[in-house]
Every structure is written in C-alpha cells, then in structure tokens.
N, C-alpha and C positions, 0 to 999 in steps of 0.2 A: 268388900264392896256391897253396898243397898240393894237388892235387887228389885225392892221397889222403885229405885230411881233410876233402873240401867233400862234404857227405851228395850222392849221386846226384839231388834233386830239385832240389836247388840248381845243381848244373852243368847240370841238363837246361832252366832257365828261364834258367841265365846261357847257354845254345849257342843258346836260339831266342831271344833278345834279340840277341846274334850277328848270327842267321841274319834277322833280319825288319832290324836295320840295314845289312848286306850289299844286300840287293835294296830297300832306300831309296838305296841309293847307284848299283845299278845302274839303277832309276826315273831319278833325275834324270842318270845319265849317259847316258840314250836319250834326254834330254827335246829335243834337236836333231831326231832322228829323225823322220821323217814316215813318209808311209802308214799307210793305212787299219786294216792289222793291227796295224800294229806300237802303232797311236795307241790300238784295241783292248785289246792285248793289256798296256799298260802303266796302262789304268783299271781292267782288270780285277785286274789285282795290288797296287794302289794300293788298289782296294776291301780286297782279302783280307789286304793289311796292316793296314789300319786295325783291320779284326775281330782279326784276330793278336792286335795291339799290345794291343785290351781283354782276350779272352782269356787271354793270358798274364799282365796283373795281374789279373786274376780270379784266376787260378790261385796266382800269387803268395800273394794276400792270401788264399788257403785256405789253402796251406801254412805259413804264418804262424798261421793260425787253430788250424787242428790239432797243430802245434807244442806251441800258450797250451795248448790242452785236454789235451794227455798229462804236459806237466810240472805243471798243476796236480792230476790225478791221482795222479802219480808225488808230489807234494809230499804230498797229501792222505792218501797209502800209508803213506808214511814217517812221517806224524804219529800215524797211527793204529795200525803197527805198526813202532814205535820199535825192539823187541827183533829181530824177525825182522830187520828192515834193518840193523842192528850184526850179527847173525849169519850174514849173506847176506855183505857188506862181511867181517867176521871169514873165512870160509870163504873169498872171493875172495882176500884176501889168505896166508893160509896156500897155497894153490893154486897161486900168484902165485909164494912163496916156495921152495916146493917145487920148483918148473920150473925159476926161476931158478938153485936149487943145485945140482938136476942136470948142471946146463951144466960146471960147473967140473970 
C-alpha cells in the first residue's frame, strides 16, 4: 500500500493496530515469566489493550461515519449546484492545463 495515498487517519488506526498487536505478542511472550511485578505489570497492559482494541474501532467506525456524512454532503452540493461544480471541475482543469504547459 502507498502511503502517500492512505489519508493520515487511516495510517494512524493502521500503526495503533500495529502498535496494540506488537505488545499482544510481547504479553504472551512474558507469559512464562513470574514474579509479582512482572505478573502485575502484564494484567495491567492486557487491561489497557483490551480498552485500546475498543477504542480504536470506536474510532474507526467514526471515521467511517464521517467519511458517509461529507460525501453525502459533497453528493447533495453537487446535485444542487450542478453549474458551479462543472465550473469549479472547468477552472481545475484549465489550471491543471496551464501548469502542465508550462513544463515543456
């Protein structure tokens, strides 16, 4: 995958999905390990993942949400002002064209 093409909130839930299966893997590779802190110290991360793991599709399924709500705004724009959006689209493209000629 691009990561120049994956929007920023999308790489940021794919690195803490990463980041929360990374210390699942370090969990069970202490799970040998004894002592008092260590036995401590790996319920209490085991808690803070669990929450992680909901929060992060919590968050997911907002950015998913808000997504549906801007394109069906941006859909509802466009229907309603058909002419401005062919002339926005028109301008982008002259603009477009113009840079590009420059080049040569």
């Amino acid at each position: 995958m691009n990561d120049s093409a994956t929007p920023p909130t999308d790489r940021l839930v794919q690195d803490l999905r990463t980041l929360v299966a990374d210390a699942e893997d370090l969990v069970k590779a202490t799970a040998a390990e004894t002592g008092e802190r260590i036995k401590t110290a790996r319920a209490r991360l085991e808690d803070n993942l669990r929450v992680a793991r909901v929060r992060l599709d919590e968050a997911q399924l907002a950015l998913v949400e808000q997504s549906k709500v801007a394109a069906a705004a941006t859909d509802r724009f466009a229907r309603e002002n058909p002419w401005k959006v062919a002339g926005i689209a028109a301008g982008i493209g002259l603009l477009l064209g113009v840079l590009i000629g420059r080049r040569d």
